[in-house]
DRENDO-1510 file (C-alpha; in Angstrom, 1 decimal, always signed):
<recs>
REC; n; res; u; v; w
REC; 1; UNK; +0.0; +0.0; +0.0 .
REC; 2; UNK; +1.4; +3.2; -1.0 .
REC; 3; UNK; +2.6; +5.3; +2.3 .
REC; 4; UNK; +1.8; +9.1; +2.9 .
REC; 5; UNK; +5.4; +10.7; +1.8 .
REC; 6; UNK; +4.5; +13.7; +3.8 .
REC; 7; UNK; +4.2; +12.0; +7.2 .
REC; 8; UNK; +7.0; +9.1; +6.3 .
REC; 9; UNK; +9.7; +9.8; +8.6 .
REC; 10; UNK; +11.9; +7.2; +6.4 .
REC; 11; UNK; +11.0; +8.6; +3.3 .
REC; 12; UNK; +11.4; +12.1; +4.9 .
REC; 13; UNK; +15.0; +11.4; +6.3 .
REC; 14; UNK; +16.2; +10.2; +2.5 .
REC; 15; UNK; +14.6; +13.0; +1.0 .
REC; 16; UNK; +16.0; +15.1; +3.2 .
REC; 17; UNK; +19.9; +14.1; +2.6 .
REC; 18; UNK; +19.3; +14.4; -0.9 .
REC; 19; UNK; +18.3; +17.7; -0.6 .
REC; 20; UNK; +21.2; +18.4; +1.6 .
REC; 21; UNK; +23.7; +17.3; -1.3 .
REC; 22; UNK; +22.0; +18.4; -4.1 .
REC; 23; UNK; +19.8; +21.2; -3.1 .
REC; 24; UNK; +16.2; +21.3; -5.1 .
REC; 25; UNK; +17.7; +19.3; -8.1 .
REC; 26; UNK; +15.0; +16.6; -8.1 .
REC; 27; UNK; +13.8; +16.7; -11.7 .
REC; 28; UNK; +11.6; +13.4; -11.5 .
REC; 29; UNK; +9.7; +11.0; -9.3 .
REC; 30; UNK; +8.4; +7.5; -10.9 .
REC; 31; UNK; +6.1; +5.3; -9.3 .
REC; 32; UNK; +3.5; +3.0; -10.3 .
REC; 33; UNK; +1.6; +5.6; -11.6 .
REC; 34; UNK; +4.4; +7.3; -13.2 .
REC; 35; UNK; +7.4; +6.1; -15.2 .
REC; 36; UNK; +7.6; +2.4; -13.8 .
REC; 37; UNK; +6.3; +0.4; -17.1 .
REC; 38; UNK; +5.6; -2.4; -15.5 .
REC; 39; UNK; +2.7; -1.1; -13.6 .
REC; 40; UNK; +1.1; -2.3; -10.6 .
REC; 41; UNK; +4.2; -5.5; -10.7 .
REC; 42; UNK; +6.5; -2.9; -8.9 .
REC; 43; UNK; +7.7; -3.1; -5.3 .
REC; 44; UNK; +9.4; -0.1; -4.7 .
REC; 45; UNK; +7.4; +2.7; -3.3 .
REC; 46; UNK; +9.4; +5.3; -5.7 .
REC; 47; UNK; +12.9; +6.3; -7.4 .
REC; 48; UNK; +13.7; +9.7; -7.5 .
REC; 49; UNK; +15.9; +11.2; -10.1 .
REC; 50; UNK; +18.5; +14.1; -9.5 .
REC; 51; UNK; +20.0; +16.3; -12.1 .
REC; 52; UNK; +24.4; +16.2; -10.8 .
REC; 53; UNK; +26.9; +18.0; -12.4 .
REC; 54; UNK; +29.4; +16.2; -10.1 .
REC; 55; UNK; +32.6; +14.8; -12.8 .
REC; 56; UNK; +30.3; +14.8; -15.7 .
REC; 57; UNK; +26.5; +15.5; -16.4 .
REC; 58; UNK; +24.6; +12.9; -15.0 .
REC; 59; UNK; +20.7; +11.3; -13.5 .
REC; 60; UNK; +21.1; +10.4; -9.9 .
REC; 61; UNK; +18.3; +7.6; -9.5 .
REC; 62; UNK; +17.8; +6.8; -5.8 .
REC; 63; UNK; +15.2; +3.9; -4.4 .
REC; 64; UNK; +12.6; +4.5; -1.8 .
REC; 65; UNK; +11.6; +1.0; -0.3 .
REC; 66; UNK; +14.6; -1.2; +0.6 .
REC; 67; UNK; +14.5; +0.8; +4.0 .
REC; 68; UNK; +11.5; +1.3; +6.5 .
REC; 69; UNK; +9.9; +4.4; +4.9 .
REC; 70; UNK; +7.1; +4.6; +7.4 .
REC; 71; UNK; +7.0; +2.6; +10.5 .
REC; 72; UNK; +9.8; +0.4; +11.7 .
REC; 73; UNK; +9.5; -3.2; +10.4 .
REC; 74; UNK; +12.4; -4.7; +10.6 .
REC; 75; UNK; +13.6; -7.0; +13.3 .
REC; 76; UNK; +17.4; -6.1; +13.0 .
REC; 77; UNK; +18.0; -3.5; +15.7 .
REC; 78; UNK; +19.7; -0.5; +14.5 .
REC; 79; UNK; +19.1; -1.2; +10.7 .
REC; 80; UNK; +16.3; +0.7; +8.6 .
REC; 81; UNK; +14.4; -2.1; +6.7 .
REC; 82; UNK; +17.3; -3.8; +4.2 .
REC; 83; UNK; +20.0; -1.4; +5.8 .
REC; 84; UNK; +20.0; +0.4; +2.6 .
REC; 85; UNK; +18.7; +2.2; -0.5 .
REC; 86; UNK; +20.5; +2.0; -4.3 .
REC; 87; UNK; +21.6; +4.5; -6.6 .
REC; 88; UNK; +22.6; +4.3; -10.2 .
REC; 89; UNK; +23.9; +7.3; -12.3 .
REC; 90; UNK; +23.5; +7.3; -15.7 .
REC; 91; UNK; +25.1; +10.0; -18.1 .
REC; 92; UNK; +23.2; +12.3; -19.6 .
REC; 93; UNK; +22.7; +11.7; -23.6 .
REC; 94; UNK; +23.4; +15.1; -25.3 .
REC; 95; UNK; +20.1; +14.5; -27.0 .
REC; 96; UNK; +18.1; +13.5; -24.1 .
REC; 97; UNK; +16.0; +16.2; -22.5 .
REC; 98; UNK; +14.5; +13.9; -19.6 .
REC; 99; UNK; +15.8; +11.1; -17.5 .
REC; 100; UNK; +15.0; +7.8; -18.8 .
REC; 101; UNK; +12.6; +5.4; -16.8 .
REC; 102; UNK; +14.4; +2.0; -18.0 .
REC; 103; UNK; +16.9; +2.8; -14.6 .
REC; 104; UNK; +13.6; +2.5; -12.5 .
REC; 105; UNK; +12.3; -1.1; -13.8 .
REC; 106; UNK; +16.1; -2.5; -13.5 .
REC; 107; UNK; +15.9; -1.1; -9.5 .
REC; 108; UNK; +12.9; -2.7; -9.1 .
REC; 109; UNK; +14.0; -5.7; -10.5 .
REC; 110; UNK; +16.2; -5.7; -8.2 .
REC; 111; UNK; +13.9; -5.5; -5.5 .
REC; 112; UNK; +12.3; -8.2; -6.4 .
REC; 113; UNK; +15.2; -10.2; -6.4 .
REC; 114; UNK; +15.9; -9.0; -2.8 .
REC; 115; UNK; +12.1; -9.7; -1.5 .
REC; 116; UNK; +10.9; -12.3; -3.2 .
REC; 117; UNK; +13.9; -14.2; -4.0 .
REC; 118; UNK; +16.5; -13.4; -1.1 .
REC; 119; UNK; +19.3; -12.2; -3.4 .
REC; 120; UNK; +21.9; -10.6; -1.1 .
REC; 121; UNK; +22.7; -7.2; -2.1 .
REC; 122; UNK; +26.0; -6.0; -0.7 .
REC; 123; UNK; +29.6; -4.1; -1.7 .
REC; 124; UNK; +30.6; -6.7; -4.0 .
REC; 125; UNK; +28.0; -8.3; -5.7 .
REC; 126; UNK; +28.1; -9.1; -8.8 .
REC; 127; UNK; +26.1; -10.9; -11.1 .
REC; 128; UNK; +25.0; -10.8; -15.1 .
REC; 129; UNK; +21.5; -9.5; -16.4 .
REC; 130; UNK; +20.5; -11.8; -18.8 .
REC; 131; UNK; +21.4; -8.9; -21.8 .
REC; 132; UNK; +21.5; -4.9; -22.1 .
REC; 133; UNK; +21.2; -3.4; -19.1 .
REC; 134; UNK; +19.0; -0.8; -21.2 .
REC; 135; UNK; +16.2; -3.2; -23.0 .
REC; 136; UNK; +16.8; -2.9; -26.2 .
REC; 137; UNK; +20.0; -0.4; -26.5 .
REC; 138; UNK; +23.2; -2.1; -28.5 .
REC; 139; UNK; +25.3; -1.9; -24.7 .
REC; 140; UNK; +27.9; -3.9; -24.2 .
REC; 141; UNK; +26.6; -3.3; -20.2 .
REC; 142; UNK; +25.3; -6.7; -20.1 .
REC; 143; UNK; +26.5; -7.2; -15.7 .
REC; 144; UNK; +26.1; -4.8; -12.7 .
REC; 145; UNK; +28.3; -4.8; -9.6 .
REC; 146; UNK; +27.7; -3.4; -6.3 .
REC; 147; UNK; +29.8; -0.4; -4.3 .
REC; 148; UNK; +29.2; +2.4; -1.5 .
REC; 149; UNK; +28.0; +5.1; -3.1 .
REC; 150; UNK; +31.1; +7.7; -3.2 .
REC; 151; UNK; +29.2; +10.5; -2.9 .
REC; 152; UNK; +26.0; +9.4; -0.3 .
REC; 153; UNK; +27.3; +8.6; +3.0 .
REC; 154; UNK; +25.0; +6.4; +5.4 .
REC; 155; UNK; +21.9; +8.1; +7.1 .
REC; 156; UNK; +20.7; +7.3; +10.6 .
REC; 157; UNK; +16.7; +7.3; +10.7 .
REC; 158; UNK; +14.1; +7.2; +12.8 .
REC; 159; UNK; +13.9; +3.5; +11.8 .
REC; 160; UNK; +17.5; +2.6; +11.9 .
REC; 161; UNK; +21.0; +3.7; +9.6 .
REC; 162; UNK; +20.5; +3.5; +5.8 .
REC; 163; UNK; +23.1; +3.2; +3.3 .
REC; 164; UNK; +23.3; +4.4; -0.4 .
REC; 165; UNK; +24.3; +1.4; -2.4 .
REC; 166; UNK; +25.7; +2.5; -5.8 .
REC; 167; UNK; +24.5; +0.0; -9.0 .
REC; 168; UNK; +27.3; +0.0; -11.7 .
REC; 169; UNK; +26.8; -0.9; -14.7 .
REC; 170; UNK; +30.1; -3.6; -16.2 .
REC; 171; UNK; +30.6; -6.0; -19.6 .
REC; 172; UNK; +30.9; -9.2; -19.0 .
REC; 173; UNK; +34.2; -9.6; -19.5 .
REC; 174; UNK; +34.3; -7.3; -16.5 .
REC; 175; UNK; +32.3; -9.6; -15.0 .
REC; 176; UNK; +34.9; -12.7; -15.8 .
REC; 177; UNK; +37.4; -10.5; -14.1 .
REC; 178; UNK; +35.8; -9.7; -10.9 .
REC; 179; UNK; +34.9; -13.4; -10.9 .
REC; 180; UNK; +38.6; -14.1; -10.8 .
REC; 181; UNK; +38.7; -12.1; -7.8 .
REC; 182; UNK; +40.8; -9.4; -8.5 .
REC; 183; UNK; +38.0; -7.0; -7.7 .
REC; 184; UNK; +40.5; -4.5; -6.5 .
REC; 185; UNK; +42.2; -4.6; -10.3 .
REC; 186; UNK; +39.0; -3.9; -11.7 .
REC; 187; UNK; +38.1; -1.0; -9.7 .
REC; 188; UNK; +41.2; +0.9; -9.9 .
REC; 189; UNK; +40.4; +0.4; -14.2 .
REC; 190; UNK; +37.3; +1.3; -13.9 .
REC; 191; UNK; +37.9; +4.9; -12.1 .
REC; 192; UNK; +40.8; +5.0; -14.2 .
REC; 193; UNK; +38.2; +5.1; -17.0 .
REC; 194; UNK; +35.2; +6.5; -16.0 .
REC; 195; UNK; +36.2; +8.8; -12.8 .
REC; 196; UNK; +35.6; +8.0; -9.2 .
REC; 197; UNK; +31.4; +7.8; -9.4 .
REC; 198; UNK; +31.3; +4.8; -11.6 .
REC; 199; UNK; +28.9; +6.7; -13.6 .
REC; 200; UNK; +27.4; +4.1; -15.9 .
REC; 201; UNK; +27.8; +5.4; -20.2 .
REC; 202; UNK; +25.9; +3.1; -22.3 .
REC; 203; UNK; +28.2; +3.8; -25.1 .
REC; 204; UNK; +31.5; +2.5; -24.0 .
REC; 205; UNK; +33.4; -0.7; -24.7 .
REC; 206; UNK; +34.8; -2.8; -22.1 .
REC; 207; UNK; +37.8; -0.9; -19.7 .
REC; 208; UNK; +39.7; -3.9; -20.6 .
REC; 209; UNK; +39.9; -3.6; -24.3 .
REC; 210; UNK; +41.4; -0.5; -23.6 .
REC; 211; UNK; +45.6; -0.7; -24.0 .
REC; 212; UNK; +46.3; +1.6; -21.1 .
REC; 213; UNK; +44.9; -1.2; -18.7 .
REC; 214; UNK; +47.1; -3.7; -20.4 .
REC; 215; UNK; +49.9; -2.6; -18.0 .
REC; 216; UNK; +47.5; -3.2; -14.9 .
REC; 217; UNK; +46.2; -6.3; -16.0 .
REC; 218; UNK; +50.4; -7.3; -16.3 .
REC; 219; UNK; +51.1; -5.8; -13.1 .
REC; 220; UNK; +48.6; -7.8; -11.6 .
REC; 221; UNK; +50.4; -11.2; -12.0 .
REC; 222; UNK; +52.7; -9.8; -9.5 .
REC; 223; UNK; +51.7; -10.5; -5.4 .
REC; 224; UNK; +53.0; -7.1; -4.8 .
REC; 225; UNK; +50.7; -5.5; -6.7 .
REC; 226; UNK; +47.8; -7.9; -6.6 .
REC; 227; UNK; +45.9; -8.2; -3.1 .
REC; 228; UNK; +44.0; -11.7; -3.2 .
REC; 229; UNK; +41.5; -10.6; -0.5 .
REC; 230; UNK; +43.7; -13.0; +1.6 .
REC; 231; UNK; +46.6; -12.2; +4.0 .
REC; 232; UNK; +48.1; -15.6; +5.6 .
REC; 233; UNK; +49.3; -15.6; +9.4 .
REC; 234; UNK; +49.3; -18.8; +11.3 .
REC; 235; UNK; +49.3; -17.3; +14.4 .
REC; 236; UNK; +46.5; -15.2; +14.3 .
REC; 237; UNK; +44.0; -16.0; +17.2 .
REC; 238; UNK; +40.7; -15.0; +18.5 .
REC; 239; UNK; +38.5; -16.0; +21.1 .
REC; 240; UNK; +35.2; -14.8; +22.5 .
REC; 241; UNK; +34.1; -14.8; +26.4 .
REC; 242; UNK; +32.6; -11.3; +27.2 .
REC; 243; UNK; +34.3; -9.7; +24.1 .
REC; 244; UNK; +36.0; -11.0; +21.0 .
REC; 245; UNK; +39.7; -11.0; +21.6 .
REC; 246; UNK; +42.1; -10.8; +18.5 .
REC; 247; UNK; +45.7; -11.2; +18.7 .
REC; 248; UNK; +47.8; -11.0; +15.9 .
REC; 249; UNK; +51.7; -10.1; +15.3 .
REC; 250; UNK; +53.4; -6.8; +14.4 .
REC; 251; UNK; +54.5; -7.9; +11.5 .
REC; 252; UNK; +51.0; -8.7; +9.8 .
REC; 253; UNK; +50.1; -4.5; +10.6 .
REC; 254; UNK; +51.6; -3.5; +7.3 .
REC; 255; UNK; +50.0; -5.9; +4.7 .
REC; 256; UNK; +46.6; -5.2; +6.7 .
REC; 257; UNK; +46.8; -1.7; +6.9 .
REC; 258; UNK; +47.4; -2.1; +2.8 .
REC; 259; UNK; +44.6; -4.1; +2.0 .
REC; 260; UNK; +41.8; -2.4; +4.1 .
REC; 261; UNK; +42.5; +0.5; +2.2 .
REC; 262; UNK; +42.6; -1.1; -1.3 .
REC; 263; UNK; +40.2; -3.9; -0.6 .
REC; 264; UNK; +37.8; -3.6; +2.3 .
REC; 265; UNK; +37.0; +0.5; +1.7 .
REC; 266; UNK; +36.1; -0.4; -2.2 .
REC; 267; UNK; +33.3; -3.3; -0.7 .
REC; 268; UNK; +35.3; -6.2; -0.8 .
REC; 269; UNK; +36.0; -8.6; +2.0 .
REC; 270; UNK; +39.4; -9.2; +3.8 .
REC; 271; UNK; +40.2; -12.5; +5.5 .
REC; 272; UNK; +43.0; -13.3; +8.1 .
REC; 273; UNK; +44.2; -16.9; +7.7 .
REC; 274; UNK; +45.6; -18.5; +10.9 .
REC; 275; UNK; +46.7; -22.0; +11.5 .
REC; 276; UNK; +43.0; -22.7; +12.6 .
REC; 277; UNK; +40.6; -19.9; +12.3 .
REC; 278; UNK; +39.9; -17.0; +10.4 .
REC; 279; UNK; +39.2; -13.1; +10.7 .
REC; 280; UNK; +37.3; -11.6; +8.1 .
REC; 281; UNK; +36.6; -8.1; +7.6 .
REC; 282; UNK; +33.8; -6.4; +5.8 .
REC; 283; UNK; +31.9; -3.7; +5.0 .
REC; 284; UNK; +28.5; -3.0; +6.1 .
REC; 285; UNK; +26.4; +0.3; +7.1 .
REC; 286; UNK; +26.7; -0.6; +10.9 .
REC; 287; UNK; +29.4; -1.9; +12.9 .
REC; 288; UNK; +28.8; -6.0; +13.8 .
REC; 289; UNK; +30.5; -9.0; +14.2 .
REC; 290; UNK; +29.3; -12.8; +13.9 .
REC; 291; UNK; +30.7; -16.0; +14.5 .
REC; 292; UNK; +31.1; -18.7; +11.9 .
REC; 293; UNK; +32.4; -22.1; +12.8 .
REC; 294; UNK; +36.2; -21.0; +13.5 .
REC; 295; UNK; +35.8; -17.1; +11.8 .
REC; 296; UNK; +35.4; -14.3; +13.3 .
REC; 297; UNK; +33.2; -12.1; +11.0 .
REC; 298; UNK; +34.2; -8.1; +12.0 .
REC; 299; UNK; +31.5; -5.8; +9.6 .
REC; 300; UNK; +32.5; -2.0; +9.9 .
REC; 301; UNK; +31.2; +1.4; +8.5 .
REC; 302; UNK; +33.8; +2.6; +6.0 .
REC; 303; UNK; +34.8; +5.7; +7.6 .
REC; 304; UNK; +35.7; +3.3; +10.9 .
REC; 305; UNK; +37.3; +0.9; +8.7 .
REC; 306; UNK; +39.5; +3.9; +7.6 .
REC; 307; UNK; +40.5; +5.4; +10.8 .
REC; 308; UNK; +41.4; +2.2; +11.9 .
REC; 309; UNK; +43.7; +1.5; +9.3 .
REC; 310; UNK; +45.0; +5.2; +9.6 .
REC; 311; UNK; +45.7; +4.7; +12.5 .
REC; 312; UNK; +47.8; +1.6; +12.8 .
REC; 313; UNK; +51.2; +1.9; +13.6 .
REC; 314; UNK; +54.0; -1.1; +13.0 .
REC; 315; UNK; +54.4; -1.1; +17.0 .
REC; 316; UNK; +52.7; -3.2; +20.2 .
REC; 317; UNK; +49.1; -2.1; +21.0 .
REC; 318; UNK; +45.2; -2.7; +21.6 .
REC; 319; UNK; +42.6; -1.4; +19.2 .
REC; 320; UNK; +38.7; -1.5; +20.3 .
REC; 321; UNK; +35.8; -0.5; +18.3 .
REC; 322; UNK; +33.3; +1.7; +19.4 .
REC; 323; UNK; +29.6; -0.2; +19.5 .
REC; 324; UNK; +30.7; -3.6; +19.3 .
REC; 325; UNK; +33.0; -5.7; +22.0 .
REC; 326; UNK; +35.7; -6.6; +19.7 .
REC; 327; UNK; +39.9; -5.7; +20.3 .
REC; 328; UNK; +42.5; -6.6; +18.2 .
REC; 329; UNK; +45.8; -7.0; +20.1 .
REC; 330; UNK; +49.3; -6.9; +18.1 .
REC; 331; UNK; +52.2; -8.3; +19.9 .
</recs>
């Protein structure tokens, strides 16, 4: 049932940090009744389109539904419905003089994916469309993958935090690559290509048929150069009474601080091999951790992830994080 925007303090609270980023530059709002083509099938309670000047002219799309837009629903404590909403930005076709409405059925695609079929939507994800992201357009966008959004930082609500989750359009070659796990690679070619917002151009080839990446793509057969998403240290430990304890050595501080900045702040999981468990570090819009057989699962904000890597130094000490009883000890 479609809510009452005006008294939705979710749907007020994402309005309202768009606004705060890009003032009154809302040039659209589809729904059922307007722009979503598929009619009364759709499950998102809107997307709202921006107008962004921001590295080149582009249409924000954001989602309204993944989150609690009304009344809290979800169980999780501290989370807003999903824990997020998605974006996509699309550049703007010299000849078009409105925003497109394919973006709104792909979100809510998407969504149905999420509801109806439990498709996990995190930093990361990746998976092929079945054809042209655009129906009908000659793309070669034929894959999406998930990041944070660079620009949208996460929102607490009423109804919990919400975080912008950035759709980006990729070839499937692209695809092949990620696949391969060097996600990292891909990332630093696609910014390399098409800036630091991703923003999705239905016109261009695939960033690897492009000879400048060549050198990357060579570069990454070295280990210095290519982080596996894996650092091993058999003696890493943890344990969990009251707290989850971490110890590791000195000498692991170096290689970590490396890859939480090139791996875990672009949405991509870390992992901390030790003789007989494992610490794995992700991104997520709230800090968390979990327990899996022998890992320890360790989900942190970005902008914690990155103070705590800034902050490491190659000497002896005890790092906590704020919210959640977890330390990491190096000695």
């Amino acid at each position: 049932m479609p809510i009452k925007r005006d008294e939705a303090p979710g749907f007020a609270a994402i309005s309202s940090a768009l606004r705060k980023k890009y003032g009154n530059q809302q040039v659209a709002y589809f729904d059922a009744n307007n722009g979503f083509t598929k009619g009364s099938d759709n499950l998102l309670e809107g997307v709202g389109v921006y107008s962004s000047t921001s590295e080149n002219p582009h249409w924000l799309y954001v989602t309204y539904g993944f989150s609690d837009l009304n009344e809290k629903e979800s169980e999780v404590p501290g989370l807003s419905g999903y824990g997020f909403e998605l974006t996509l930005r699309l550049r703007v076709d010299e000849d078009s003089k409105s925003a497109a409405t394919w973006p709104c059925d792909l979100l809510n695609d998407l969504a149905r994916a999420v509801f109806q079929m439990d498709t996990i939507i995190k930093p990361g994800t990746a998976l092929p469309l079945g054809g042209p992201i655009a129906p009908g357009n000659g793309t070669a966008i034929h894959a999406f993958l998930i990041v944070e959004d660079p620009e949208l930082r996460s929102i607490k609500t009423q109804n919990g935090t919400v975080a912008f989750l950035q759709v980006v359009g990729i070839t499937l070659d692209e695809l092949e690559l990620l696949k391969r796990s060097q996600q990292d690679l891909f990332l630093r070619i696609a910014r390399a290509g098409s800036g630091q917002l991703l923003i999705l151009d239905l016109n261009r080839q695939s960033f690897l048929e492009n000879p400048k990446t060549k050198s990357l793509l060579q570069q990454s057969e070295s280990p210095d150069c290519y982080s596996p998403g894996a650092i091993t240290c058999p003696s890493a430990e943890w344990y969990f009474m009251t707290r989850a304890s971490v110890s590791l050595p000195v000498s692991v501080i170096e290689p970590l601080r490396k890859q939480l900045m090139e791996r875990v702040l672009n949405g991509f999981e870390l992992t901390l091999l030790g003789s007989d468990c494992k610490i794995v570090f992700r991104t997520a819009s709230i800090a968390s951790f979990s327990i899996e057989d022998t890992a320890l699962i360790i989900e942190l904000p970005s902008h914690t992830t990155k103070s705590f890597a800034q902050n490491l130094q190659v000497v002896a000490a005890i790092h906590n994080f704020e919210g959640i009883p977890v330390s990491i000890e190096f000695a």
